[in-house]
C-alpha positions in Angstrom: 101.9 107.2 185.7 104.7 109.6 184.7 104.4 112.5 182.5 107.9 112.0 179.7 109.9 114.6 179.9 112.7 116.3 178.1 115.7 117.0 180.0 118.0 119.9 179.4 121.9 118.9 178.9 124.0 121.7 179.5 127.1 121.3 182.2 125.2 118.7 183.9 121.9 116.7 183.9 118.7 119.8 184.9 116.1 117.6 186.5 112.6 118.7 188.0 109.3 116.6 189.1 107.1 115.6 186.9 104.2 116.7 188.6 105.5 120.6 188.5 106.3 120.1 184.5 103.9 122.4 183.1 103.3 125.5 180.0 104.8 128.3 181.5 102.8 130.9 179.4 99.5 132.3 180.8 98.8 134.0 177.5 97.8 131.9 174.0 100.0 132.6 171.4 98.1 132.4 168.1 98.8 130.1 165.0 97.3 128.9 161.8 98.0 125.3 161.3 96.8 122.3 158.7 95.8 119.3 160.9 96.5 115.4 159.4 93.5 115.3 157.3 94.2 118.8 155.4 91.8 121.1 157.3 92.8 124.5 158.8 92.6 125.5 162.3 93.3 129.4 163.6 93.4 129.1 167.4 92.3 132.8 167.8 89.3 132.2 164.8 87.7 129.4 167.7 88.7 131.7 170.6 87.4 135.3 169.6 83.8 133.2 168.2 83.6 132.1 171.7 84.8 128.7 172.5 87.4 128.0 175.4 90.4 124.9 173.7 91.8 121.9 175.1 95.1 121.3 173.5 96.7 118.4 174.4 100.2 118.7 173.9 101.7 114.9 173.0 104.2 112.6 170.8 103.5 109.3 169.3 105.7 107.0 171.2 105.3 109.1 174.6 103.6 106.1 177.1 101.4 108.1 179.1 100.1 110.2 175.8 99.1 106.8 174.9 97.2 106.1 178.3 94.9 110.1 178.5 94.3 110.0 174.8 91.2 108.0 175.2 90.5 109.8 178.4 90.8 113.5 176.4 88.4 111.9 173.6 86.0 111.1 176.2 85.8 114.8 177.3 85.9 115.5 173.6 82.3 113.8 173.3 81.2 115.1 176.7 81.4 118.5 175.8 79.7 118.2 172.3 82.7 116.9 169.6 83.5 120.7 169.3 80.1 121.6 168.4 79.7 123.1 172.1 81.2 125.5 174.5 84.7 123.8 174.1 86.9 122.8 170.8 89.8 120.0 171.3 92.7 119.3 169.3 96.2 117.9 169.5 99.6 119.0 168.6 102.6 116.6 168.5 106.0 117.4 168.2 108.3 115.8 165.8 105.9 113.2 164.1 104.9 113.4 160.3 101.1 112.8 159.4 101.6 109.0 158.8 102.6 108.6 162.7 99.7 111.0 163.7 97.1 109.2 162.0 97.9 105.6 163.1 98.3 106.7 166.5 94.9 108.5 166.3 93.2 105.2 164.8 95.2 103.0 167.7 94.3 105.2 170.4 90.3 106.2 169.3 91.0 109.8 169.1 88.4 111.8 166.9 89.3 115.7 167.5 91.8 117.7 165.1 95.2 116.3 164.9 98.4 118.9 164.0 101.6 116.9 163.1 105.1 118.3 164.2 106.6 117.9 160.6 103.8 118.7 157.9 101.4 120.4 160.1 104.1 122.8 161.9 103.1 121.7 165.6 106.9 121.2 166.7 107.0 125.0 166.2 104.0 125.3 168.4 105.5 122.8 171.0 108.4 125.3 171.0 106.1 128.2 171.4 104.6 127.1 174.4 107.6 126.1 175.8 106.3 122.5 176.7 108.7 120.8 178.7 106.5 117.4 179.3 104.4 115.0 177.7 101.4 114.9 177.8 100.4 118.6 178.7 96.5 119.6 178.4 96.1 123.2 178.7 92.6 125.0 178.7 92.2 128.3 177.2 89.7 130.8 177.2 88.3 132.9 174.9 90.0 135.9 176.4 93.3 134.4 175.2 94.1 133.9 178.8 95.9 129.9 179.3 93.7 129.5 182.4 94.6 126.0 183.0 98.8 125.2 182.4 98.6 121.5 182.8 96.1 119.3 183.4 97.4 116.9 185.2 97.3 113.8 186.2 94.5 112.6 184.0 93.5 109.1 186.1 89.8 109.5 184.8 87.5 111.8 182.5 86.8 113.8 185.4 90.0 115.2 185.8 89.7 116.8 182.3 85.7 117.8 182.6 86.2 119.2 185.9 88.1 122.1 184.9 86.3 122.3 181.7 83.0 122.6 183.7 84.4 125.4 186.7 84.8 127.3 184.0 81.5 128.0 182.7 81.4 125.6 180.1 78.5 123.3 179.8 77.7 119.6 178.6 76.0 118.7 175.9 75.7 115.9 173.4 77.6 115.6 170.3 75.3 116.2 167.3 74.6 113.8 164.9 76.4 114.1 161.3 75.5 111.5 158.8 78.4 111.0 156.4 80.1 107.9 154.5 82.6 107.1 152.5 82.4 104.0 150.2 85.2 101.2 148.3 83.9 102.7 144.9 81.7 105.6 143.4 81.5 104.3 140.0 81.5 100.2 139.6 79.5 98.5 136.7 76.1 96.6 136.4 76.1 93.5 138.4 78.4 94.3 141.0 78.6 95.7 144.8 79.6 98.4 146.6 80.6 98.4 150.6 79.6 101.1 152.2 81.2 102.7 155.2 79.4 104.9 157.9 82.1 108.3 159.2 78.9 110.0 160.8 79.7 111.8 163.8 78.3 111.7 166.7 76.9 109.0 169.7 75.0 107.1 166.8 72.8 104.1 168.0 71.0 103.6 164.6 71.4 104.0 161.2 68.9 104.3 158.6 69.7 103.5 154.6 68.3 104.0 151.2 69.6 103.0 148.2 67.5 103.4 144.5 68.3 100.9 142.4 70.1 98.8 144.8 69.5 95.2 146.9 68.6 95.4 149.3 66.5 98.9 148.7 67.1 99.5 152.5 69.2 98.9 155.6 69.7 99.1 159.0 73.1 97.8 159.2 76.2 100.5 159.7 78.4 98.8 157.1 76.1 97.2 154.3 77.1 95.8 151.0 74.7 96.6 148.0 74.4 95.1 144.9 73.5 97.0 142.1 72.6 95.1 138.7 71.1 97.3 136.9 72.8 101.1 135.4 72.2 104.3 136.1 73.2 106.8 138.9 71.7 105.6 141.8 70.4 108.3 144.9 71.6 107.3 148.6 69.9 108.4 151.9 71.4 107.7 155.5 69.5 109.1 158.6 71.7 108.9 161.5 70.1 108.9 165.5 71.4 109.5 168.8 69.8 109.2 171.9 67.9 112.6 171.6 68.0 113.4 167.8 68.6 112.3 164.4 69.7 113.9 160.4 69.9 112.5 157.3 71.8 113.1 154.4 70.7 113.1 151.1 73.4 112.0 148.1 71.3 112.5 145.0 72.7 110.6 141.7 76.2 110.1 144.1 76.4 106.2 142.7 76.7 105.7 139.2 76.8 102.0 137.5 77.8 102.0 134.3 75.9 99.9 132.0 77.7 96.5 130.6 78.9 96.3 126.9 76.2 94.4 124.3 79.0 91.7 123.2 78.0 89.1 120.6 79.8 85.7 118.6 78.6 84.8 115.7 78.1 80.8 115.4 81.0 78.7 114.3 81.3 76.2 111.9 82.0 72.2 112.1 85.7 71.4 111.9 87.5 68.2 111.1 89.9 67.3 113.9 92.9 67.3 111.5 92.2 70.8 110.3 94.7 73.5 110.7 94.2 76.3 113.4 92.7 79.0 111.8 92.2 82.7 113.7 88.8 83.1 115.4 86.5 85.7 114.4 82.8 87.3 114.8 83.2 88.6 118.0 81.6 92.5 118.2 82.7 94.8 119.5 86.3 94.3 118.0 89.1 94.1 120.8 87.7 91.6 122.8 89.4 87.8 123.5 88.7 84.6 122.9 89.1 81.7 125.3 88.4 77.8 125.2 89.6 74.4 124.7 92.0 74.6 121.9 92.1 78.4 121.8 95.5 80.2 121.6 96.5 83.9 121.3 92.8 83.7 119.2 93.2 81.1 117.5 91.8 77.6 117.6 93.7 74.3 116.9 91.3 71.4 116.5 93.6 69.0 117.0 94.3 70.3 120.7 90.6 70.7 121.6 89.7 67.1 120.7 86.6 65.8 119.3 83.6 66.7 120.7 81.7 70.3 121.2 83.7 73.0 122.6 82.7 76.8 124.3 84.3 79.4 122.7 83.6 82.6 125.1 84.2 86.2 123.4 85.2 88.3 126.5 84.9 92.4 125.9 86.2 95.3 128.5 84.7 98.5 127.6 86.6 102.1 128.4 84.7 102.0 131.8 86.6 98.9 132.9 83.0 96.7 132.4 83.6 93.4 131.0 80.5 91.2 129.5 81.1 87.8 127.2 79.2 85.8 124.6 79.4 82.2 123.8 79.0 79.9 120.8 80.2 76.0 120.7 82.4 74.4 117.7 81.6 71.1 116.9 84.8 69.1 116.5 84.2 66.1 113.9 86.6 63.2 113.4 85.4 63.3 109.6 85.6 59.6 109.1 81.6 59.2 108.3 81.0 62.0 106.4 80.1 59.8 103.4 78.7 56.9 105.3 74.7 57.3 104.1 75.4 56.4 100.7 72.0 54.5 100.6 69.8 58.1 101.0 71.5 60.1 97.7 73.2 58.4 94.8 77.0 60.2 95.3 79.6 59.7 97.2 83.2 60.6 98.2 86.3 58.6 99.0 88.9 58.6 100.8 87.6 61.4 103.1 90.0 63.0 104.2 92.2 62.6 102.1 95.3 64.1 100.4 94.3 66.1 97.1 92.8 62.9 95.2 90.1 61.1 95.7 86.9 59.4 93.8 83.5 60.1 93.4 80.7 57.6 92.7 77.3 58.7 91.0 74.7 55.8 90.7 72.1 57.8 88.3 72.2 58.0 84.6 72.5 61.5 83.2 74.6 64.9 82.8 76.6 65.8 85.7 78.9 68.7 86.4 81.4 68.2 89.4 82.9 71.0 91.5 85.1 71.7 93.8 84.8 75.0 95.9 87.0 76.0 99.1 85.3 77.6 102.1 85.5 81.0 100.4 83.3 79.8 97.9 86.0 79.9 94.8 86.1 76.9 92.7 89.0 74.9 92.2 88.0 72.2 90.1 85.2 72.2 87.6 84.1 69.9 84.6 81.3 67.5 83.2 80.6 63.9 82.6 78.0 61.4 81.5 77.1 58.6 83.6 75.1 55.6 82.7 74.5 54.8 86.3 77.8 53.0 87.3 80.0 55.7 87.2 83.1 55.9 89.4 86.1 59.0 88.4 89.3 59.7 90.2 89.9 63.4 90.1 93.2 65.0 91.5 93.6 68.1 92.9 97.3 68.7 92.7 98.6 71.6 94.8 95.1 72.0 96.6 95.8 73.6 99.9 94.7 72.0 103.6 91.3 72.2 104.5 87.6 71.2 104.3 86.2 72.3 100.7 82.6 71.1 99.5 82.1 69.0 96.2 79.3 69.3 94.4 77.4 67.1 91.9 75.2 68.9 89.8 72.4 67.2 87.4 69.7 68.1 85.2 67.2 68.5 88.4 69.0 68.0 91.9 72.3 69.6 93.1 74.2 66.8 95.2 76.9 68.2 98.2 79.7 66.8 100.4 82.4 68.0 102.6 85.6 66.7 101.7 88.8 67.5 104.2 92.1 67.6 102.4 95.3 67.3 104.7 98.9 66.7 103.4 100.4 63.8 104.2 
């Protein structure tokens, strides 16, 4: 494996082994930088509080960068994930952040990343005058660059056996229970995935959610569901092989409560009436949905005899959506007078176009009436029958739709739908 290296174009082509290609500085030259994930590292801060640096010198597309970086994340959790005697980052030159990080996820490197372009490493690159890729130097605490290039990296070994000459010593990486999860704030009745970022050698994890199902979990990734509000505590303990911490995320979850959405029942409709808006659905705003149902409003005719679902569908400001439901009974209207044998009126034609006739079989005073949906009377006026009587009344002008006649007598009050559609 060959280090890649930048050659220097002047009269003619200046070419050197690979294996001599090195930082020729044996002092550190400090620099405050912003790795890929917006955190700040000051390599004299780490140095002057005692900790010797690895810093891998690398580019995205450089092969053998590609090859050590698992190798110099391998030292990174020998030596404690910069929790012990050593701290490791990486510095490219000439890639942005976007580069950085998917070469970091590709490649399964966990210590601090510095871009060339947002995070400034080209500059550094230049600093140190690094003429191949990758370099790993090793600095100590004295400022003094104590190892120029590490080099060539075939195993861990190669890293940690530097590392360890000089003075540094082993040790496990602690364990840092942290997650991240696909939403914070969801509403009642649904999940949330959760996603373990602890830090360290973790064999087990350990879960508790309030409120949630399940309650508990060993799994790294689990899905909760959460049906009912509130904000909900989490606990994760993390373990290694020798020890184990837990986080505690108190009232971190919150599930908003779903909106009380009701319908009010609908009425029967003839199949012939006109579409007419639907209403009674609380809290205002919402949308209504079902056979026959357009833009809110319902067309008998479309939906078809039968019983139909009308669903009322509300979203609240929180983005939670509930429903309610109530049926419309869609009549053909041809038997609406068909009983004539259990009360002693009747109606006919029904439907029918404005004029039709009534039939009373009981002798008496009778007042007839005609009143719309609204309840507003259109037609009004009395009559003696001797218990044959038959009368043609003619609504001239009477809009569409279903109105209710009523027969009136000196001790019962007779009534009967009556549809009215143009011809």
């Amino acid at each position: 494996m060959k280090k890649s290296l930048f050659l220097l174009l002047i009269v003619g082509f200046l070419t050197f082994n690979s294996s001599k290609a090195q930082c020729p500085l044996t002092v550190a030259v400090d620099f405050t930088a912003e790795t890929i994930y917006g955190d700040t590292i000051h390599l004299f801060d780490i140095l002057d509080n005692g900790q010797y640096v690895i810093i891998d010198f690398f580019f995205t597309t450089c092969g053998p960068c590609q090859q050590t970086a698992p190798i110099v994340n391998q030292s990174y959790n020998d030596f404690g994930c910069n929790y012990g005697d050593v701290f490791f980052m990486s510095i490219s030159t000439g890639d942005d952040n976007a580069a950085c990080i998917l070469f970091d996820e590709t490649y399964g490197v966990e210590y601090p990343t510095i871009s060339g372009v947002e995070g400034g490493g080209t500059q550094i690159n230049n600093t140190y005058q690094i003429p191949a890729y990758p370099t790993v130097i090793l600095i100590a605490p004295n400022h003094d660059i104590i190892e120029q290039d590490i080099w060539p990296i075939p195993n861990v070994n190669a890293i940690n056996t530097p590392i360890l000459n000089a003075g540094c010593q082993m040790m496990e990486c602690p364990c840092t229970p942290q997650f991240t999860v696909d939403n914070w704030d969801v509403c009642a009745g649904s999940s949330i995935q959760f996603y373990d970022e602890s830090i360290g050698n973790i064999i087990s994890w350990e879960w508790e959610f309030e409120g949630g199902d399940p309650l508990t979990s060993t799994e790294q990734n689990p899905l909760v569901f959460y049906e009912y509000p509130g904000d909900k505590d989490v606990t994760l303990t993390v373990t290694t092989s020798s020890n184990s911490n837990t986080f505690y995320g108190l009232d971190i979850i919150i599930i908003y409560p779903l909106p009380e959405v009701t319908l009010e029942p609908f009425d029967d409709v003839c199949i012939y009436d006109p579409p007419f808006e639907l209403t009674g659905g609380l809290p205002g705003g919402g949308e209504y949905s079902g056979n026959g149902v357009t833009n809110g409003w319902f067309d008998p005719n479309d939906a078809g005899l039968g019983t139909h679902t009308i669903t009322y569908t509300y979203t609240d400001t929180n983005g939670c959506e509930n429903f309610a439901e109530e049926t419309i009974l869609v009549d053909g209207c041809t038997g609406i007078d068909e009983n004539f044998n259990t009360d002693p009126f009747s109606i006919y034609p029904n439907p029918s176009d404005g004029n039709f006739n009534v039939e009373f079989t009981k002798s008496g005073h009778l007042t007839i009436s005609v009143v719309n949906i609204l309840g507003v009377t259109v037609y009004e006026k009395q009559f003696d029958s001797n218990g044959e009587f038959v009368q043609k009344i003619s609504l001239k002008g009477i809009e569409d739709g279903l109105y209710f006649v009523i027969f009136e007598t000196e001790d019962t009050n007779y009534v009967k739908k009556l549809k009215v559609r143009s011809k």
